[in-house]
VEXDREN-2710 file (C-alpha; in Angstrom, 1 decimal):
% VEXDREN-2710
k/r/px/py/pz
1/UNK/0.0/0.0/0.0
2/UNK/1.6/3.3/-0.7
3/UNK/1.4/6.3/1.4
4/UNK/-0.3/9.4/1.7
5/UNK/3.2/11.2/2.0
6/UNK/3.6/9.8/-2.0
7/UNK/0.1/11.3/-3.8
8/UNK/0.0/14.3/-5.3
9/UNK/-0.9/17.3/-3.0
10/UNK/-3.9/18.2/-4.9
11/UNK/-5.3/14.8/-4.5
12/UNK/-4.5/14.8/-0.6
13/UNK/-5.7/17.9/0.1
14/UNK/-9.3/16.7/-1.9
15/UNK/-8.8/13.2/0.1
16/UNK/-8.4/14.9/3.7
17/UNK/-10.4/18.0/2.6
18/UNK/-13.7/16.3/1.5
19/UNK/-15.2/15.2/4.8
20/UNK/-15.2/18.7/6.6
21/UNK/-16.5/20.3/3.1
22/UNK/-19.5/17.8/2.8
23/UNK/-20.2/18.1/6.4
24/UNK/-20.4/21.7/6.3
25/UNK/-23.0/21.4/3.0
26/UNK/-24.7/19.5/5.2
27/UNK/-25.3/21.3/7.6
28/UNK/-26.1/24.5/5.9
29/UNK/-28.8/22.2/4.1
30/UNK/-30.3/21.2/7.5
31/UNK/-30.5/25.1/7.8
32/UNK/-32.6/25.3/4.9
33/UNK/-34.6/22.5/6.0
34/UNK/-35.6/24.0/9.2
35/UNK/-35.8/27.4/7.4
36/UNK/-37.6/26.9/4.4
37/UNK/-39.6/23.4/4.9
38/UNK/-39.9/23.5/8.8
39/UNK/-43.5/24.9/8.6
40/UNK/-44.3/21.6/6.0
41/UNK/-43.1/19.4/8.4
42/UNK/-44.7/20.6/11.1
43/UNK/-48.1/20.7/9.2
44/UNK/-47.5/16.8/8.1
45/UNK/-46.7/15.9/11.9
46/UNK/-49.5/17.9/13.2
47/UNK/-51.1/14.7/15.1
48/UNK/-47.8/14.2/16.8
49/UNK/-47.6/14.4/20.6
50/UNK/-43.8/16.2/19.3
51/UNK/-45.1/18.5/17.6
52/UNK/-47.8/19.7/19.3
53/UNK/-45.9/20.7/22.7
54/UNK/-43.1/22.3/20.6
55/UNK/-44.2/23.4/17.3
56/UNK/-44.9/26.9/18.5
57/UNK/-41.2/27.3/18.8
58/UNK/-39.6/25.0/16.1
59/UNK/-37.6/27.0/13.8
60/UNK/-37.5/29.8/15.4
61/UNK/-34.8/29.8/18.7
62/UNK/-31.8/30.0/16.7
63/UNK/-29.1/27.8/14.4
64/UNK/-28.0/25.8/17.2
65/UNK/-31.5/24.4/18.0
66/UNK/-32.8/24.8/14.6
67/UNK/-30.0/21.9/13.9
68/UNK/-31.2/19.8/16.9
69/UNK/-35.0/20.1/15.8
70/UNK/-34.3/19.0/12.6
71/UNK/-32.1/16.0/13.6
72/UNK/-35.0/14.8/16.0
73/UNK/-37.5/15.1/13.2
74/UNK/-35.1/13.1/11.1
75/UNK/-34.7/10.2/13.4
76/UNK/-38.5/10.6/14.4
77/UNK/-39.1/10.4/11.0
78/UNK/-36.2/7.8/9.1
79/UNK/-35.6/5.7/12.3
80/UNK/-39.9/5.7/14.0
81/UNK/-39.7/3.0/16.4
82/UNK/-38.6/4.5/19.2
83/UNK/-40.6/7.5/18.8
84/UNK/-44.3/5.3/18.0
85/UNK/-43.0/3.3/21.0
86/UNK/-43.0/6.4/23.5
87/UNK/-45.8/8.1/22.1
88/UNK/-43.5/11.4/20.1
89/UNK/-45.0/10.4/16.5
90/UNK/-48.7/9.6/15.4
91/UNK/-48.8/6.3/13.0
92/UNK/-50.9/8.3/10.9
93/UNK/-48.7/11.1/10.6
94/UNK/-45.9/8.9/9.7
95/UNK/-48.1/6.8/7.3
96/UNK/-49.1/9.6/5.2
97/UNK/-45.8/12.0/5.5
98/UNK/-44.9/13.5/2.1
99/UNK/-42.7/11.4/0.3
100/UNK/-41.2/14.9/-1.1
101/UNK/-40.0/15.9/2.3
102/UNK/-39.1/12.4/3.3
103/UNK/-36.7/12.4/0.4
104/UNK/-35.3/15.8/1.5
105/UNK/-34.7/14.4/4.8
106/UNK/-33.0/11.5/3.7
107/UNK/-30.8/13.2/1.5
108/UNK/-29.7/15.2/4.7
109/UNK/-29.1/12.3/6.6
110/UNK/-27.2/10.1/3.4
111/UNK/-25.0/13.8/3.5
112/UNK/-24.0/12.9/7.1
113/UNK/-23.3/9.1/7.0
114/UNK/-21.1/9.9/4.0
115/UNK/-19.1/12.6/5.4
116/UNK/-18.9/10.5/8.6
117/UNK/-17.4/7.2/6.8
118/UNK/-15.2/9.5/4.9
119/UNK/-14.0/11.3/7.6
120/UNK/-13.5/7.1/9.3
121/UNK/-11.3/6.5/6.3
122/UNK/-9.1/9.8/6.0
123/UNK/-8.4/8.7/9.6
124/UNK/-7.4/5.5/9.3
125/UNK/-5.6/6.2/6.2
126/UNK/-3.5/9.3/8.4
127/UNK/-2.9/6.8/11.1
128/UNK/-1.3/3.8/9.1
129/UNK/0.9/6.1/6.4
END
């Protein structure tokens, strides 16, 4: 196996580079989500216990917890067994949420894993050169 200390800089700097550039597009795009398609999302979840104690205030306490809003919604939404299980998400709501925002979702969430492997493998690949 060659070493990182062998590639062209260019390509190193795209290899160890890439991670923290996708993970900042992706979390500018869960800024839009919760900026532009939070009032969507809330309207498709509107059944949901979640939603109803804190939809008032979704959206609109800052970017820190805009970014943890949307990350709940995401695993109430992607991952729903532990939310239907506790009583967060209505079966209904999730039955019938809009398969256009579900794919927005999990474009935001396929973002993250990707960065997060990547950023796995730069890792492993600095620690064994």
């Amino acid at each position: 196996m060659t070493s990182i200390d062998t590639w062209s800089p260019w390509i190193a700097i795209i290899f160890t580079g890439g991670p923290i550039l996708l993970a900042a597009v992706s979390l500018t795009y869960s800024l839009y989500l919760s900026r532009r398609h939070m009032d969507a999302i809330k309207e498709a979840l509107k059944n949901s216990r979640y939603i109803y104690i804190w939809g008032t205030c979704l959206g609109k306490r800052g970017v820190f917890w805009s970014l943890l809003e949307i990350s709940k919604i995401i695993g109430m939404v992607l991952w729903p067994w532990a939310s239907l299980r506790i009583g967060e998400l209505d079966p209904t709501d999730l039955k019938n949420f809009p398969p256009r925002l579900k794919r927005l979702l999990v474009i935001n969430i396929t973002m993250m894993l990707i960065a997060f492997t990547w950023m796995v493998v730069v890792a492993v690949v600095l620690k064994f050169r």
